[in-house]
C-alpha positions as CSV (number, residue, x, y, z in Angstrom):
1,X,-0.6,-6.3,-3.6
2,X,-2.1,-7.2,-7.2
3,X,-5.7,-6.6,-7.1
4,X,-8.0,-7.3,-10.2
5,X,-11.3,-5.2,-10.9
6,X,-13.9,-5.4,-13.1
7,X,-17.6,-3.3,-13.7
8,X,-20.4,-3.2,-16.3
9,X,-21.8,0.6,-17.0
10,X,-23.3,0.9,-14.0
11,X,-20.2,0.1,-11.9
12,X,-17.9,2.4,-14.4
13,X,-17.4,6.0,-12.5
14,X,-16.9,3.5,-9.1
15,X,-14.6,1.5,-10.8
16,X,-12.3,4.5,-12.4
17,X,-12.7,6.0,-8.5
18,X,-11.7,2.9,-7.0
19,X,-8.6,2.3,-9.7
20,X,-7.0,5.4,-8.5
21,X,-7.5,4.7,-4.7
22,X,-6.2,1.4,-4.8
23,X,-2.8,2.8,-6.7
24,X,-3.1,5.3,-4.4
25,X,-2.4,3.0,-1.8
26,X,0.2,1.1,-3.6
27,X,-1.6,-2.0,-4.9
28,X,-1.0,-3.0,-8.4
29,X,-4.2,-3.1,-10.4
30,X,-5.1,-5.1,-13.5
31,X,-8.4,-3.3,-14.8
32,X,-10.6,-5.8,-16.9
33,X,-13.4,-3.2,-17.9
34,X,-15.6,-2.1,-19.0
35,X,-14.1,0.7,-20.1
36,X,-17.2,3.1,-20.7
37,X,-20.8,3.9,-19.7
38,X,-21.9,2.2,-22.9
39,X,-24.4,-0.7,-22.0
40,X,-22.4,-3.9,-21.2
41,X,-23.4,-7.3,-19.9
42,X,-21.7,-7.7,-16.4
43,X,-20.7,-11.7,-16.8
44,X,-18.3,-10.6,-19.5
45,X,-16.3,-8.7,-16.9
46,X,-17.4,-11.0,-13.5
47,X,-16.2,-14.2,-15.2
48,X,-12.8,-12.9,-16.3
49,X,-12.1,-11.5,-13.1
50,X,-13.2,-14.4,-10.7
51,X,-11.1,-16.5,-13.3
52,X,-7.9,-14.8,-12.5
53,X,-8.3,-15.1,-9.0
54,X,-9.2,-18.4,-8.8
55,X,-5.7,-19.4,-10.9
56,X,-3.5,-16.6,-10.9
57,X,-1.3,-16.8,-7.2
58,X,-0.4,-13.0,-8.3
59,X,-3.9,-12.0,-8.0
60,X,-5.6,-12.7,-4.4
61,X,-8.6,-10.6,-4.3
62,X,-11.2,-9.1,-6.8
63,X,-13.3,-6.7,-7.1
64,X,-16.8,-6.4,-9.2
65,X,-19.1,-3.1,-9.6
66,X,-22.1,-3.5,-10.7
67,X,-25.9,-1.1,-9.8
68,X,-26.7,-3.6,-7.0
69,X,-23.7,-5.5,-7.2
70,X,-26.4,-9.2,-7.1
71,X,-25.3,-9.9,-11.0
72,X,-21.4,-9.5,-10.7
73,X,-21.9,-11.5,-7.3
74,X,-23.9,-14.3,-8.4
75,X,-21.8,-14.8,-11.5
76,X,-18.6,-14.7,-10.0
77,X,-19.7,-17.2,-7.6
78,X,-20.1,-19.8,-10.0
79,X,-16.3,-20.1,-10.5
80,X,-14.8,-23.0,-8.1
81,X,-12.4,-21.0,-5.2
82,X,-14.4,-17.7,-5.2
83,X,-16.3,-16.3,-2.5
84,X,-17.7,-13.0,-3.5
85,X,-19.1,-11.0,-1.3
86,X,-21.7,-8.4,-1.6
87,X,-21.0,-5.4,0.6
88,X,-22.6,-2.2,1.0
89,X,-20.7,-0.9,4.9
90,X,-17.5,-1.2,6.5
91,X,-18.4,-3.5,8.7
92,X,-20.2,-6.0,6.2
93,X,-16.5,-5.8,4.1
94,X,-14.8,-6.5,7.6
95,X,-17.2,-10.0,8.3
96,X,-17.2,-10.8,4.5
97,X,-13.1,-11.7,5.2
98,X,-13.1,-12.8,8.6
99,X,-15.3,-14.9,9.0
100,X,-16.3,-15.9,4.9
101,X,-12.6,-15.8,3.9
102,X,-14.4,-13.5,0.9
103,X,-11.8,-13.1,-2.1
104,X,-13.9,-10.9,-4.4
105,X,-15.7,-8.1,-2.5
106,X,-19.0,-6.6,-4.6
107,X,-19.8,-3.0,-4.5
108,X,-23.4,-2.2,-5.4
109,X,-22.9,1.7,-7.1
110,X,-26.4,2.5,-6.7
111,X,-26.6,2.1,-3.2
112,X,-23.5,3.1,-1.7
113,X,-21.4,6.4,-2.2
114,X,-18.2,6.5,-3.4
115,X,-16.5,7.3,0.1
116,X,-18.4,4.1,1.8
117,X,-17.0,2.4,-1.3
118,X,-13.4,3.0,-0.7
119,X,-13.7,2.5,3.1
120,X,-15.6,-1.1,2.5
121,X,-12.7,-2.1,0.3
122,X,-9.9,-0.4,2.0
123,X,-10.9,-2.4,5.1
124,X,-11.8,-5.7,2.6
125,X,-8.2,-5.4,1.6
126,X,-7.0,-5.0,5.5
127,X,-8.8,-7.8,6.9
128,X,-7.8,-11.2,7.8
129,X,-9.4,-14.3,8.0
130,X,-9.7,-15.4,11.4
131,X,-9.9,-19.4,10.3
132,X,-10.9,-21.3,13.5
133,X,-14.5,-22.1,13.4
134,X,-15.1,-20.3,10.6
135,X,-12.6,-22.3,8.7
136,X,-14.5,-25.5,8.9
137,X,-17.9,-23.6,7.5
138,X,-16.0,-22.2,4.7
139,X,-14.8,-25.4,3.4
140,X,-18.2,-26.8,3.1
141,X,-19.3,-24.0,0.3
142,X,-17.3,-25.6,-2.3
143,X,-19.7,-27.8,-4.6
144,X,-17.7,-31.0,-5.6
């Protein structure tokens, strides 16, 4: 699977973590920075990110860093066909797919370790959505 990720300064060590875990399971990545602890501004890596997987068929999930992962989230959300999803357990990860249909989970680096990271996203990436019900409430986010 092609998955894109993205961070500001905060979400950097998590990101390079999470870059190597992902390969590690086989998924492609497509790293869109920041590429350093330098101070960065977190829209200039949420935008590009929820952009490509909002058009690119290639690239069906996301994932943002951020310290409490609220700026990536809330930024990334303002893109048409993005549901990002804040996430700080395994099981939060596991609801934000099945029941939100989430296609950009959002990792909050200064509240979760690295191993919950990897197991929130591993089981992200795992997850289906279970449509039904749920189905109908996710089609009424969308602004028109």
């Amino acid at each position: 699977m092609n998955i894109v990720i993205g961070s500001d300064h905060a979400g950097y060590a998590y990101k390079k973590f999470l870059v190597k875990k992902l390969e590690s399971w086989g998924h492609k990545v497509s790293d869109l920075g920041t590429d350093g602890l330098e101070s960065v501004d977190y829209p200039d890596f949420a935008h590009p990110v929820a952009d490509k997987v909002a058009t690119s068929s290639r690239h069906r999930f996301g994932v943002l860093i951020c310290g409490s992962a609220n700026g990536v989230a809330m930024t990334a959300n303002k893109v048409q066909k993005i549901r990002a999803a804040i996430c700080w357990t395994k099981e939060i990860a596991e609801l934000a797919r099945s029941h939100n249909d989430a296609n950009i989970i959002c990792i909050p680096a200064r509240f979760v370790n690295k191993r919950t990271a990897a197991a929130m996203l591993k089981a992200f990436l795992a997850t289906e959505f279970e449509g039904g019900r749920h189905k109908r409430r996710v089609g009424k986010i969308a602004c028109m």
